[in-house]
C-alpha positions as CSV (number, residue, x, y, z in Angstrom):
1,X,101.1,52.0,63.0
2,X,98.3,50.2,61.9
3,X,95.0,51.3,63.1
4,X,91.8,48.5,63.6
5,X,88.9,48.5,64.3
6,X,87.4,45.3,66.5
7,X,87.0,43.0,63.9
8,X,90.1,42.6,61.4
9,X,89.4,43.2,58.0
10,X,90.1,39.9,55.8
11,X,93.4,41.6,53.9
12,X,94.9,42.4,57.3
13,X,97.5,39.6,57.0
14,X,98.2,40.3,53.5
15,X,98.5,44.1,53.8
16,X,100.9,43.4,57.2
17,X,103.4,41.4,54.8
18,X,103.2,44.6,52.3
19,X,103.8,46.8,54.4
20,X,106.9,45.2,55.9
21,X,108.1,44.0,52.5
22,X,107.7,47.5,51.8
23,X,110.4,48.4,54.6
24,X,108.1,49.5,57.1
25,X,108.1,48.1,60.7
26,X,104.5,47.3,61.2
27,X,102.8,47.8,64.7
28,X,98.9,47.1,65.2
29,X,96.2,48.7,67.2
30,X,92.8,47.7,68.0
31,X,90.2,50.6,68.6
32,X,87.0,50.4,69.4
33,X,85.5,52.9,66.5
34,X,87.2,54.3,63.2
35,X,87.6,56.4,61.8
36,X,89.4,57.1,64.8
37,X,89.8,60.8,66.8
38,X,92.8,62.7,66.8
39,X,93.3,62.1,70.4
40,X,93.3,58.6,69.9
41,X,95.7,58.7,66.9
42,X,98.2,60.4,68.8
43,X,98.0,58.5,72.1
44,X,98.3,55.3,70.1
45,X,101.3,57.0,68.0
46,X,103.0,58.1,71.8
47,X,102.5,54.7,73.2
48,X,104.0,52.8,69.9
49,X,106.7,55.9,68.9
50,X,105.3,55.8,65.7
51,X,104.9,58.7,63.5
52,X,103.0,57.2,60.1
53,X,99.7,55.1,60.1
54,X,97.0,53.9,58.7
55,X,93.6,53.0,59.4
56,X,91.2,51.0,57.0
57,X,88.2,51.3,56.7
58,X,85.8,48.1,58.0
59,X,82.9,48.7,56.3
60,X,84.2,50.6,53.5
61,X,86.8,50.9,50.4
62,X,89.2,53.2,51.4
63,X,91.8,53.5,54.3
64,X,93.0,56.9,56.0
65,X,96.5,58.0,56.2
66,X,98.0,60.0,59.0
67,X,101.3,61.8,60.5
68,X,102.0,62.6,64.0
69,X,104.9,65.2,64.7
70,X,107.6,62.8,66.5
71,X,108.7,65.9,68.3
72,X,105.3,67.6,69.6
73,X,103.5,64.5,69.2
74,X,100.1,66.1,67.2
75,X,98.6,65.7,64.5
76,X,100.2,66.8,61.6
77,X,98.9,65.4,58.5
78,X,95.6,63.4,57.8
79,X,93.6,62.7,55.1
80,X,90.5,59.8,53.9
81,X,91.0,58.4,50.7
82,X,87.9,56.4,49.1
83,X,87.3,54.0,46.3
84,X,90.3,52.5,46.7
85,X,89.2,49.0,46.4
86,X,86.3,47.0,46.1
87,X,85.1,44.8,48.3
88,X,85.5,41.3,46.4
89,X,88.6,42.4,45.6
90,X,91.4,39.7,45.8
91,X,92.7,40.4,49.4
92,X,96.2,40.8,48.7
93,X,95.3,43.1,45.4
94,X,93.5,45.2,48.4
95,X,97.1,45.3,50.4
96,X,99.0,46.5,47.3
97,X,96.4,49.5,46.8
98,X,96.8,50.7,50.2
99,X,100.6,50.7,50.5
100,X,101.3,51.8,47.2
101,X,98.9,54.5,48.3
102,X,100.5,54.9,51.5
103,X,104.0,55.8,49.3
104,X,102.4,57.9,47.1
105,X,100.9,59.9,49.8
106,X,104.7,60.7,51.2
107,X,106.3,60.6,48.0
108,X,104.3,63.3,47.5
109,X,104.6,65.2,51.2
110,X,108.2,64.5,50.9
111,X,107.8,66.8,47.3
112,X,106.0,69.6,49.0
113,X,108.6,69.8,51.4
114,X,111.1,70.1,48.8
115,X,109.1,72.4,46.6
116,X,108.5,75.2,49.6
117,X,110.1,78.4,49.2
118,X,113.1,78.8,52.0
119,X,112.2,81.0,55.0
120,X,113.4,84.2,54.5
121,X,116.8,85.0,56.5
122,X,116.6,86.9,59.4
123,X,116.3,90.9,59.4
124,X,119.8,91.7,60.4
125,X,119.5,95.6,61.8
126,X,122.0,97.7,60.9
127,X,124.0,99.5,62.9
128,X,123.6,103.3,63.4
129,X,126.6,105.1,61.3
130,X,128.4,106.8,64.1
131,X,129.1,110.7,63.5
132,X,132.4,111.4,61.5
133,X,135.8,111.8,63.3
134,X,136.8,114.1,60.4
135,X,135.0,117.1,58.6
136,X,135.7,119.6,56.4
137,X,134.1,122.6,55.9
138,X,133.7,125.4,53.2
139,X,131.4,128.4,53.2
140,X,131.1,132.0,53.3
141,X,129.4,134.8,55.8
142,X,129.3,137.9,57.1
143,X,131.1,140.1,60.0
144,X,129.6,143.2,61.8
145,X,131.0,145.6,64.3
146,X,129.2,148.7,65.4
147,X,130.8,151.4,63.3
148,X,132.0,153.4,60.4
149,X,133.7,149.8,59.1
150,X,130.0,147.9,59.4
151,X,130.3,144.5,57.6
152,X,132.5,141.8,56.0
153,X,132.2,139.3,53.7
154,X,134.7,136.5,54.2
155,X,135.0,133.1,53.1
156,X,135.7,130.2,55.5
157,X,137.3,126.6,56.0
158,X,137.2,124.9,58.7
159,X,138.5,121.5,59.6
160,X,136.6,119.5,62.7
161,X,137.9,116.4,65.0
162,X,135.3,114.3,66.7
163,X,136.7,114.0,70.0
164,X,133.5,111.9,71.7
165,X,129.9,111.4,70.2
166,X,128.9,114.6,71.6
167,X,132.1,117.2,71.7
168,X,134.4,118.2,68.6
169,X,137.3,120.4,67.8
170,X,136.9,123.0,64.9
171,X,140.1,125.0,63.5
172,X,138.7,127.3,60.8
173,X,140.3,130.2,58.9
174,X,138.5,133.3,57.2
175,X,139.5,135.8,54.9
176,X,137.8,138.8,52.7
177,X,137.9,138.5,49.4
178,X,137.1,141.8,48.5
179,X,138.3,145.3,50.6
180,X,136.1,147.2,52.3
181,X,136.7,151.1,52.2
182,X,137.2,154.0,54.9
183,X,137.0,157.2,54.0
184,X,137.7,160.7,55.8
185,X,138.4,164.0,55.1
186,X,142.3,162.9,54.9
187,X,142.0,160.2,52.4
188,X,140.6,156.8,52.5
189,X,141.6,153.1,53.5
190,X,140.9,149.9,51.8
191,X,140.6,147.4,54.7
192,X,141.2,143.6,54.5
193,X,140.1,141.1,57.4
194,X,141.5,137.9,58.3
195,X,141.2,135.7,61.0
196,X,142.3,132.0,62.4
197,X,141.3,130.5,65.1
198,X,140.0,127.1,67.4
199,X,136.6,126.4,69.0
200,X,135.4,123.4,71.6
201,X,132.3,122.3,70.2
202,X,129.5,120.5,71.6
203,X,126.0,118.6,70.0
204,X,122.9,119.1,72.2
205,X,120.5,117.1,70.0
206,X,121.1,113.5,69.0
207,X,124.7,113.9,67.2
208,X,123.8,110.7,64.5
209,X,120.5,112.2,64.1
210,X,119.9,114.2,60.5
211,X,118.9,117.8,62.1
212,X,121.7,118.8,64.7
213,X,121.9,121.9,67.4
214,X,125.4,122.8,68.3
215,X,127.1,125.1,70.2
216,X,130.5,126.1,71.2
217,X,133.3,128.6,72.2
218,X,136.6,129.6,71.3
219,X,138.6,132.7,70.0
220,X,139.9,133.7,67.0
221,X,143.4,135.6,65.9
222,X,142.3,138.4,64.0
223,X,144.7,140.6,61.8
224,X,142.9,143.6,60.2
225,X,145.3,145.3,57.3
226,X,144.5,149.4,56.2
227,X,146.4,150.4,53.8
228,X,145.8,154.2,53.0
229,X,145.5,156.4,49.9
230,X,145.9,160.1,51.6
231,X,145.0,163.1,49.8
232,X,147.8,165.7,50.0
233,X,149.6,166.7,52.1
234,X,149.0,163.6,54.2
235,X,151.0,160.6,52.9
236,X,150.1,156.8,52.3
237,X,151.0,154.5,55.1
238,X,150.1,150.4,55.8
239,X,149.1,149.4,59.0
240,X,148.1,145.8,60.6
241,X,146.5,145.7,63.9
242,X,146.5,141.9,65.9
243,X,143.5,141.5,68.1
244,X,142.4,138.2,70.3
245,X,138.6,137.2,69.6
246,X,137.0,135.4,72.1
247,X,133.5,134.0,71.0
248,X,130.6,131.8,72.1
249,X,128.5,130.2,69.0
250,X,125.2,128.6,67.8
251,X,124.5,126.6,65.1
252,X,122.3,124.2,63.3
253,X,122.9,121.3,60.9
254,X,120.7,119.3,58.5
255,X,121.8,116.1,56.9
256,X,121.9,116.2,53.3
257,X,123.4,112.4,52.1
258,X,124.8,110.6,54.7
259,X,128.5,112.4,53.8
260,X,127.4,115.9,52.8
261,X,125.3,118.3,54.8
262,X,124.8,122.2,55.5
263,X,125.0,123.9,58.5
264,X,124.6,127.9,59.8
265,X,126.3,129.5,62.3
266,X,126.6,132.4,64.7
267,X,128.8,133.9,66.9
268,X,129.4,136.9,69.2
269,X,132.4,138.2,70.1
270,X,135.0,140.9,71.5
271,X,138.7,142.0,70.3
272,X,141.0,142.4,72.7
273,X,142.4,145.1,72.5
274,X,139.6,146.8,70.2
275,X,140.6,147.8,66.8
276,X,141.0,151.8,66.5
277,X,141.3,153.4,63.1
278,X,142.9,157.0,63.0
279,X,143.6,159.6,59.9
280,X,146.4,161.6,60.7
281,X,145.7,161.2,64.4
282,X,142.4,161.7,64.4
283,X,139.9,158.2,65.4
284,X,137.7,157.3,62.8
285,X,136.0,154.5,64.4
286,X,136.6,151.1,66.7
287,X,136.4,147.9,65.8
288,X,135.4,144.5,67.4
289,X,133.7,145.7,70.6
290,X,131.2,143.7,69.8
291,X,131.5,141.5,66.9
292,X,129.3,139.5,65.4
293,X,129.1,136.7,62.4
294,X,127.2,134.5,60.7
295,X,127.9,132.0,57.9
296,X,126.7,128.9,56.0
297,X,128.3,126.0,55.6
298,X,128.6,122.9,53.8
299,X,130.3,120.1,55.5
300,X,131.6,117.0,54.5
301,X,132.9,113.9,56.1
302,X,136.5,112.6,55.3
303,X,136.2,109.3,56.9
């Protein structure tokens, strides 16, 4: 699209045969002032469907070059470029100037296009890592009954299957590693503690979130060994006593890498039936009515 003003300049025929020697399909508009206004370039560019013009200058020696969206239809590029020509220059010299300007121009758009960094991909979230399916366990605690026995240490491992989001199943297995000593006026015991067992858990807080509150219930199978080392004239003997431990727990859990992380527990419980320790007959204590625990923990995921 060519842009004029009333009166024609003299190169107008020349610059017309340029322009379509060139390979552009020349239209013409008359306006009544130019430079013209944005508006009026892009109502003359909707009327025509053009999308590239110019505009010389009448009284001047330059010509402006402009680019209208073909999509939106605005104003996308303008710009005034002077000194071009002179005015007694040869008319067709005048039309080689402006549309070898004219290329330049979007030789040089075209370039900048070309040249301009890619827009960055899209920010693809990622997904939230679900909670395991399968952990393991290791750690170590303490139990206490009320009584001559007081406390064990034990080690544990447990193994845990998500069943939802929200509710898991946790077999664990404990055992001292060291024997903890009775003594009476008959002799003394060395006692040994083991227990195996099941629990329903279930996460109150957020279960993919890094700090976790849990709780659950379940009961162990506790088997609690004495064997005895009598002073005379009362003789050695080995005795295990079987008890059911049913228990409600607590416990917390903090996130260490997204695999590993540490928990603590606690627990109260009951044996069933209690565990009573006798010297030749006569009770030296009862254990497991109550019992509790604690322990720590680190778990790890397997999947």
């Amino acid at each position: 699209m060519v842009l004029l003003g009333t009166t024609e300049p003299k190169f107008w025929p020349w610059l017309r045969a340029e322009l379509g020697a060139s390979g552009f399909a020349v239209q013409a508009k008359k306006l009544a002032t130019l430079p013209p206004s944005p508006s009026a370039i892009e109502e003359a560019a909707r009327s025509e469907s053009a999308a590239i013009g110019v505009a010389p200058l009448e009284a001047g020696s330059g010509v402006e070059i402009w680019l209208v969206d073909p999509v939106t239809h605005k104003l996308a590029f303008r710009e005034l470029i002077l000194g071009l020509y002179q005015p007694n220059d040869a008319p067709d010299v005048i039309a080689v100037h402006v549309v070898e300007t004219l290329r330049a121009t979007l030789i040089e758009l075209g370039q900048r296009r070309f040249d301009a960094p890619p827009p960055p991909p899209p920010v693809v979230a990622m997904a939230p890592r679900l909670p395991p399916r399968w952990t393991l366990g290791v750690g170590a605690g303490a139990a206490f009954s009320p009584g001559r026995l007081g406390s064990f240490g034990y080690l544990n491992l447990s193994l845990g299957w998500a069943l939802t989001s929200r509710f898991s199943l946790l077999v664990d297995a404990a055992l001292t590693p060291f024997s903890a000593e009775l003594r009476g006026s008959e002799g003394a015991a060395a006692v040994d503690w083991r227990s195996a067992g099941a629990a329903l858990r279930f996460c109150v807080t957020d279960p993919k979130g890094p700090f976790r509150i849990r709780s659950g219930a379940g009961a162990w199978l506790s088997v609690m060994t004495l064997r005895g080392q009598a002073a005379a004239p009362f003789e050695n003997h080995r005795l295990s006593k079987v008890s059911a431990v049913p228990h409600v727990d607590l416990s917390v859990y903090f996130s260490l890498t997204d695999r590993l992380g540490i928990g603590a527990d606690a627990a109260a419980g009951f044996a069933v039936p209690a565990v009573e320790v006798d010297f030749a007959g006569r009770e030296q204590t009862t254990w497991g009515r109550p019992l509790w625990h604690g322990q720590l923990m680190l778990e790890t995921s397997l999947d």
